[in-house]
C-alpha positions as CSV (number, residue, x, y, z in Angstrom):
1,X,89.5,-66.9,-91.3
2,X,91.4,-65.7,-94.5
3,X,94.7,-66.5,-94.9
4,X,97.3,-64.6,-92.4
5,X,100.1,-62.6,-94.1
6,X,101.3,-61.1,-90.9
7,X,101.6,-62.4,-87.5
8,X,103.3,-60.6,-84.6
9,X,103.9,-63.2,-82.1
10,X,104.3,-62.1,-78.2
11,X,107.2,-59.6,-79.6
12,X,108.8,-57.4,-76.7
13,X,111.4,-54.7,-77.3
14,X,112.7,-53.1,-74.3
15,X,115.7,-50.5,-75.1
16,X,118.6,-50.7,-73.0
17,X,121.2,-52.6,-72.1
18,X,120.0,-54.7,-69.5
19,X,116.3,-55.9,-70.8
20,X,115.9,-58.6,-68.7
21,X,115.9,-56.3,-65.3
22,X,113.1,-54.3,-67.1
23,X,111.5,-57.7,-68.5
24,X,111.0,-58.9,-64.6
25,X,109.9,-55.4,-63.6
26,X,107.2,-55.8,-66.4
27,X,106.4,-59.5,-65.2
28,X,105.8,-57.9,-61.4
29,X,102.9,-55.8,-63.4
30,X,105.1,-52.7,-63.3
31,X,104.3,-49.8,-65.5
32,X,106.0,-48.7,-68.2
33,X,107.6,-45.5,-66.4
34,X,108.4,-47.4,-63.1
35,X,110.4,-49.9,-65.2
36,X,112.7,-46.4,-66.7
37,X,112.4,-45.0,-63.4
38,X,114.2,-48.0,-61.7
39,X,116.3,-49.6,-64.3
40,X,116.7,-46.5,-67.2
41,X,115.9,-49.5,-69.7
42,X,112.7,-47.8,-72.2
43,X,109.6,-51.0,-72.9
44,X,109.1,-50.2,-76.4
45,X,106.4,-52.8,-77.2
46,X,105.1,-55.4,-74.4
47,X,104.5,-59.0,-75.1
48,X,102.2,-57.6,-78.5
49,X,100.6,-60.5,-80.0
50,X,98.6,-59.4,-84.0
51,X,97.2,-61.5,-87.1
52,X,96.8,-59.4,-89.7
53,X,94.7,-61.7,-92.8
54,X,95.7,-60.8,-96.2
55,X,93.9,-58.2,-98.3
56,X,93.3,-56.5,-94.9
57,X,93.6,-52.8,-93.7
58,X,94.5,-53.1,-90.2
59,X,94.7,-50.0,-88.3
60,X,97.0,-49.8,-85.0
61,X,96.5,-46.5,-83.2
62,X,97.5,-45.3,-79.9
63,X,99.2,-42.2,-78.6
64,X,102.6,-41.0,-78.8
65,X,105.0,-43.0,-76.9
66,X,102.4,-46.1,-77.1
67,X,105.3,-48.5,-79.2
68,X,102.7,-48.7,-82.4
69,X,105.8,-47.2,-84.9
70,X,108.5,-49.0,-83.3
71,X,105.7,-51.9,-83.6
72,X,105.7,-51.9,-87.3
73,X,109.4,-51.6,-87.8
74,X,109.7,-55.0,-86.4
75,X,107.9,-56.3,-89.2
76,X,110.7,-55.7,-92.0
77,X,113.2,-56.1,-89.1
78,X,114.5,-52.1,-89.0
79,X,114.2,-52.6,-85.3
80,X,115.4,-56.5,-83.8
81,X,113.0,-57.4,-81.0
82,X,114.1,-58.1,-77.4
83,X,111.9,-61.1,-77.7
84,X,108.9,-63.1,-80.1
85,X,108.3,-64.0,-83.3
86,X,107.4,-62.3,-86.7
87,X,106.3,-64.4,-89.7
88,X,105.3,-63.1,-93.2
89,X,103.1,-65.4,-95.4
90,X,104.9,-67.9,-92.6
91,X,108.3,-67.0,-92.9
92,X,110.0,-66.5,-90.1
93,X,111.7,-62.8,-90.9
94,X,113.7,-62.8,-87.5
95,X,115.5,-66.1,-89.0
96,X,116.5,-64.5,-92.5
97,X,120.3,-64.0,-93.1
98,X,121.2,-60.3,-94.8
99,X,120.7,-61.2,-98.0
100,X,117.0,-63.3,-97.6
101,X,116.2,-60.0,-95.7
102,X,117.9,-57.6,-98.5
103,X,115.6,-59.8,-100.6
104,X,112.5,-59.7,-98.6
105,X,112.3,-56.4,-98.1
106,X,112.9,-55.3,-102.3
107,X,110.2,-57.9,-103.5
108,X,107.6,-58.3,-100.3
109,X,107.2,-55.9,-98.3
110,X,107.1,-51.8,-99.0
111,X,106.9,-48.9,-96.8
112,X,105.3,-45.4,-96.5
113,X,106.5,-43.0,-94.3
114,X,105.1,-39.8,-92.1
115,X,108.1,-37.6,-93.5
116,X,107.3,-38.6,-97.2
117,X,111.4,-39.5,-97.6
118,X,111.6,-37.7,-101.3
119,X,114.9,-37.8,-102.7
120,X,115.6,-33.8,-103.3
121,X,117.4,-34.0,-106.1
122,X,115.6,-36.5,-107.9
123,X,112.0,-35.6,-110.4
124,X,108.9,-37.3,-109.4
125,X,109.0,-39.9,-111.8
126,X,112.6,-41.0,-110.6
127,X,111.4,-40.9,-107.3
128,X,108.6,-43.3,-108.0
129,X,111.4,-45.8,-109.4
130,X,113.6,-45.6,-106.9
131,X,112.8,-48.7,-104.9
132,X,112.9,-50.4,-108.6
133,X,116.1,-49.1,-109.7
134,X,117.4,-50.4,-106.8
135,X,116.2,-54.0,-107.4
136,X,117.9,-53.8,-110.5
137,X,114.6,-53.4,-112.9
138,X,115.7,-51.7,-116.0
139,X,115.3,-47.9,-116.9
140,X,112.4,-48.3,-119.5
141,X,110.6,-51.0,-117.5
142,X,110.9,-49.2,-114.4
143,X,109.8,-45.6,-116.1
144,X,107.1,-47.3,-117.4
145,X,106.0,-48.8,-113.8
146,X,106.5,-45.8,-112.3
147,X,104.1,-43.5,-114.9
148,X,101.2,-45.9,-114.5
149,X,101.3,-45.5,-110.7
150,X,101.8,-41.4,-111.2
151,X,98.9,-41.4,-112.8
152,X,97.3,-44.2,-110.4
153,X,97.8,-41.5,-107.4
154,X,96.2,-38.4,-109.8
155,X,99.6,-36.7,-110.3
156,X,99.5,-37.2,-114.3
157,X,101.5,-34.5,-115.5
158,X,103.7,-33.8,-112.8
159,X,106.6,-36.5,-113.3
160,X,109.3,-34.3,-114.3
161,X,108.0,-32.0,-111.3
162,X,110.7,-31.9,-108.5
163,X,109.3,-32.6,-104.8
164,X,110.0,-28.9,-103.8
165,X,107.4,-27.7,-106.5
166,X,104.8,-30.1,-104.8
167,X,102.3,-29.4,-101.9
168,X,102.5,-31.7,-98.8
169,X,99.6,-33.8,-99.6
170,X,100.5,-34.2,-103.4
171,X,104.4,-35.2,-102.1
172,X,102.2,-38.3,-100.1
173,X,100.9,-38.9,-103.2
174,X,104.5,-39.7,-104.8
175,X,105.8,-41.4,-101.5
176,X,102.1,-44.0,-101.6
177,X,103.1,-44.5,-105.6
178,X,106.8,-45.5,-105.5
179,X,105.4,-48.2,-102.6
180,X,102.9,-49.2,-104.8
181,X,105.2,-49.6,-107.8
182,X,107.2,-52.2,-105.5
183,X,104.5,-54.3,-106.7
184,X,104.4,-55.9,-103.4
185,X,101.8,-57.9,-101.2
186,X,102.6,-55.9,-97.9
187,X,102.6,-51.9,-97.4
188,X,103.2,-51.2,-94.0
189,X,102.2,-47.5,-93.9
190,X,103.5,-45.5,-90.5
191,X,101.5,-42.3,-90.1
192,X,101.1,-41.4,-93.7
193,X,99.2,-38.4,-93.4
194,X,99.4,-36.9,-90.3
195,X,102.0,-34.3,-91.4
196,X,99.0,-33.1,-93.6
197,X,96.3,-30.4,-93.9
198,X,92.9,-31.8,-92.8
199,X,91.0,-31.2,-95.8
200,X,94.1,-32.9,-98.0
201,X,94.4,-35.8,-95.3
202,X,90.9,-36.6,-95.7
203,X,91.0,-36.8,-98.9
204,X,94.4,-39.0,-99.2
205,X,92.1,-41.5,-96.6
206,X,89.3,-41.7,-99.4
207,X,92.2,-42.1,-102.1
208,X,93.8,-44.7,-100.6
209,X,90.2,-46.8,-99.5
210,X,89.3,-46.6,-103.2
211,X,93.0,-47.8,-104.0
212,X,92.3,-51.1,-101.5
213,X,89.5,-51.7,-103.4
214,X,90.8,-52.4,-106.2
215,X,94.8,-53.5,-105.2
216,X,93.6,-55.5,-102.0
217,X,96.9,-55.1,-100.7
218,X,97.5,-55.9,-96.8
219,X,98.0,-52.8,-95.6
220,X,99.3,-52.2,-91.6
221,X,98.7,-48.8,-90.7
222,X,100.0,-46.6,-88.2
223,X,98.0,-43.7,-86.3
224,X,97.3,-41.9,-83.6
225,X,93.6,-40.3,-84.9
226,X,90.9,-42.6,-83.9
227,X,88.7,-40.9,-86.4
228,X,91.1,-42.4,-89.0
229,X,91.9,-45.6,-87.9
230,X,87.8,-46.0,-88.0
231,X,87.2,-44.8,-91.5
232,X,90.0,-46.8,-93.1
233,X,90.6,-50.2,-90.6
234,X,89.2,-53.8,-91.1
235,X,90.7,-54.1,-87.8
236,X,92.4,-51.9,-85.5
237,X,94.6,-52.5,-82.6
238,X,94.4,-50.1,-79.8
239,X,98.3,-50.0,-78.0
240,X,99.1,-48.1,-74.8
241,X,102.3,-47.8,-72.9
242,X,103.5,-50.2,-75.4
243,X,101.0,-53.0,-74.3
244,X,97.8,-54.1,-76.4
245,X,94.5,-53.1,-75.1
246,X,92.1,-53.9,-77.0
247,X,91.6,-55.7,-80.7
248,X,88.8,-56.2,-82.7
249,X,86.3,-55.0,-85.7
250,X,85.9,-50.5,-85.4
251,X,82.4,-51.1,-83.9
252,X,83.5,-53.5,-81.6
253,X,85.8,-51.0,-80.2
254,X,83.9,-48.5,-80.2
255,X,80.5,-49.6,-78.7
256,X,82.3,-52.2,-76.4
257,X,85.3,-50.3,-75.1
258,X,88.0,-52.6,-72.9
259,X,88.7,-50.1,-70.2
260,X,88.7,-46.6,-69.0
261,X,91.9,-45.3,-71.8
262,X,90.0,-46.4,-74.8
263,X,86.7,-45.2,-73.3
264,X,88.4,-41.6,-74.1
265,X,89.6,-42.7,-77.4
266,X,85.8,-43.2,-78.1
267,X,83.9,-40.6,-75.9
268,X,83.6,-37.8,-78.9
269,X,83.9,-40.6,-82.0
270,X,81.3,-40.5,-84.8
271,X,79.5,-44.2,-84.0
272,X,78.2,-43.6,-87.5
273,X,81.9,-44.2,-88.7
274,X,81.7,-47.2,-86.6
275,X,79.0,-49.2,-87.1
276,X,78.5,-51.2,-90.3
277,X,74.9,-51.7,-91.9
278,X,75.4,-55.8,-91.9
279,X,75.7,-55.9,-87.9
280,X,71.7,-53.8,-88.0
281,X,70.3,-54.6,-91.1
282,X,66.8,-56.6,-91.2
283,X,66.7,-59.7,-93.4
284,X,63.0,-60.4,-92.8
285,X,60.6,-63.1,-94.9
286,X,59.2,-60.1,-96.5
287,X,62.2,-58.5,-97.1
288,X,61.8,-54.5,-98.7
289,X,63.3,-54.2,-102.0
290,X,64.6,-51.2,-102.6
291,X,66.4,-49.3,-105.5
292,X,69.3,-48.2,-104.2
293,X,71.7,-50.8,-102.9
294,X,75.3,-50.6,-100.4
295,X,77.5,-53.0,-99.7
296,X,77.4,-54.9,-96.6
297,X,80.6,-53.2,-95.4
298,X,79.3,-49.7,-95.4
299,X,79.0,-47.7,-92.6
300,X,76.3,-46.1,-91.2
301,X,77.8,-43.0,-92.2
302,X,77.6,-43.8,-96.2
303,X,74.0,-44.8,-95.8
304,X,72.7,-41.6,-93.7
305,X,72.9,-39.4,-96.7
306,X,70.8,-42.1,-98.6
307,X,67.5,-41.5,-96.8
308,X,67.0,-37.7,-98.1
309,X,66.0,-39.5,-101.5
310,X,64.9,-43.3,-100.4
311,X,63.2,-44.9,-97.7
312,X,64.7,-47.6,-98.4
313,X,68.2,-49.3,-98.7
314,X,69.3,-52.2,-99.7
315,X,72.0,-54.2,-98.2
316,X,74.3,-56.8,-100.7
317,X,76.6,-59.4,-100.6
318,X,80.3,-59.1,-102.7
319,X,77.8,-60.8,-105.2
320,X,75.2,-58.2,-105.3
321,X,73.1,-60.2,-104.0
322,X,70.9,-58.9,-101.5
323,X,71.0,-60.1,-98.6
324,X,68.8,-57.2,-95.8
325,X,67.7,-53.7,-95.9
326,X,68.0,-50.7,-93.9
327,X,65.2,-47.9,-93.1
328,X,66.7,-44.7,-91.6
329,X,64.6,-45.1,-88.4
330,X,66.9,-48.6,-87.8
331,X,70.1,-46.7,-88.5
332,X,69.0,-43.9,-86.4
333,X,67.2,-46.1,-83.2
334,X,70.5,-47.8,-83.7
335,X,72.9,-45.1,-83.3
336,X,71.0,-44.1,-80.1
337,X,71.1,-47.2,-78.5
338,X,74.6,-48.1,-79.0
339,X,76.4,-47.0,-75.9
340,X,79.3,-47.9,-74.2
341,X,79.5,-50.8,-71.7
342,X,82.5,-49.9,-69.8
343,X,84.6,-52.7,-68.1
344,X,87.5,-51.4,-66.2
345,X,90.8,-53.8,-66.7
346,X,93.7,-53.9,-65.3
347,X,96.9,-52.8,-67.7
């Protein structure tokens, strides 16, 4: 395993004043809305235990009211947890005084939010430098940042634009570059596009995968659109009444659902999405060459289009070496056999 740059550690956060009545409720194997019903306290996130490795995009989707924002929060410690422990790069956060926190959250760790959180009054390139002007980084160094990451995001000419002038998916764009000019390891990214047009938020999800390619930032990522969390997630963690159902690779999710909730996440999902071409390729003595070549992290998805022009793909390593090969007919026999097993748990 890589090295872990997050780790949520049995964190609970029950709002109220008296968390401990709701905590033995919850220890009685009470639901979420018979603990409010009897004690008025609200189980934000229940016992939630996540490793995130670094360089990872690691999805955690469930639906409103499931704890997966007020999860993330507890990572740069906007919300204090009832219980558990946080650790960045093995620090504990929950530990830091004000100013270790002040600190860690200007140099480690930066955030995107749903609302994009534009300053009204400020142009797009003072936007961008906010979050450095207020580390203290000078005005030419912090210009300078901030028009490299303008044009990063494909909003070159727009920098003395003023957020009003801008479209909602071209205001995400300025909200993802003054994160990414933090220059930090962590972006902790809480619904970034759901507040957008379809056709613009699926193309902010291919602008931000072809970012992670080359930043291989650890990215933790809000969302309650499975057909999201399975284009852009390493990993995704699947939450429900603030308790964790089910972790683990896309395809593992979705081809080996824990119980009958996620089994409608995944009834309608594209497996294609899912499924990558390492976990079906071939990688027999007489191994097809072929002229065409994909990663072994692609998707079934990437490849289908593949076969109109090749018989024929070829499946590399992070060396180019290859490594298997894919025909259409294994893709194809694969998606139809790959249905769910379904295990009903109890949650």
């Amino acid at each position: 395993m890589n090295r872990v740059a997050i780790e949520i550690d049995h964190v609970i956060k029950i709002f109220g004043d008296d968390p401990a009545s709701a905590q033995s409720l919850l220890d009685a194997g009470k639901s979420k809305a018979q603990v409010l019903a009897e004690t008025g306290q609200v189980v934000g996130v229940n016992d939630v235990s996540l490793k995130v490795e670094a360089g990872q995009t690691y999805v955690v989707m469930g639906l409103s009211g499931s704890g997966k924002s007020t999860l993330i929060r507890h990572v740069n410690r906007l919300i204090e947890p009832t219980s558990g422990e946080i650790r960045v790069d093995g620090a504990d956060v929950l530990g830091m005084d004000l100013d270790e926190l002040r600190e860690f959250r200007r140099t480690k760790i930066a955030m995107v939010f749903q609302k994009f959180g534009l300053l009204p009054h400020r142009s797009v390139i003072d936007n961008v430098a906010y979050g450095l002007e207020v580390r203290g980084v000078g005005r030419e160094e912090r210009l300078e940042a901030a028009s490299r990451w303008i044009e990063t995001v494909g909003l070159d000419g727009y920098e003395q634009a003023q957020p009003h002038q801008l479209s909602g998916g071209q205001q995400q764009r300025v909200g993802l570059a003054r994160a990414l000019a933090m220059d930090t390891d962590i972006l902790l990214m809480d619904e970034p596009f759901s507040a957008l047009d379809p056709l613009i938020r699926s193309g902010m999800q291919d602008e931000l995968m072809a970012l992670q390619k080359k930043l291989k930032k650890t990215i933790l990522f809000i969302t309650h659109d499975f057909d999201e969390a399975l284009k852009i997630g390493d990993r995704i963690a699947v939450l429900w009444d603030g308790a964790l159902l089910q972790e683990g690779r896309p395809e593992e999710i979705v081809l080996n659902p824990a119980n009958e909730h996620i089994e409608a996440f995944v009834a309608d999902v594209n497996k294609a999405r899912a499924i990558h071409v390492e976990s079906i390729m071939r990688r027999d003595a007489n191994m097809q060459k072929a002229n065409i070549a994909v990663p072994a992290t692609a998707r079934c998805e990437d490849v289908l289009p593949l076969f109109a022009e090749h018989e024929c793909v070829a499946v590399t390593d992070a060396q180019d070496n290859q490594i298997g090969y894919v025909t259409a007919k294994q893709v194809i026999a694969a998606l139809a056999r790959h249905q769910p097993q379904i295990e009903t748990v109890r949650v």
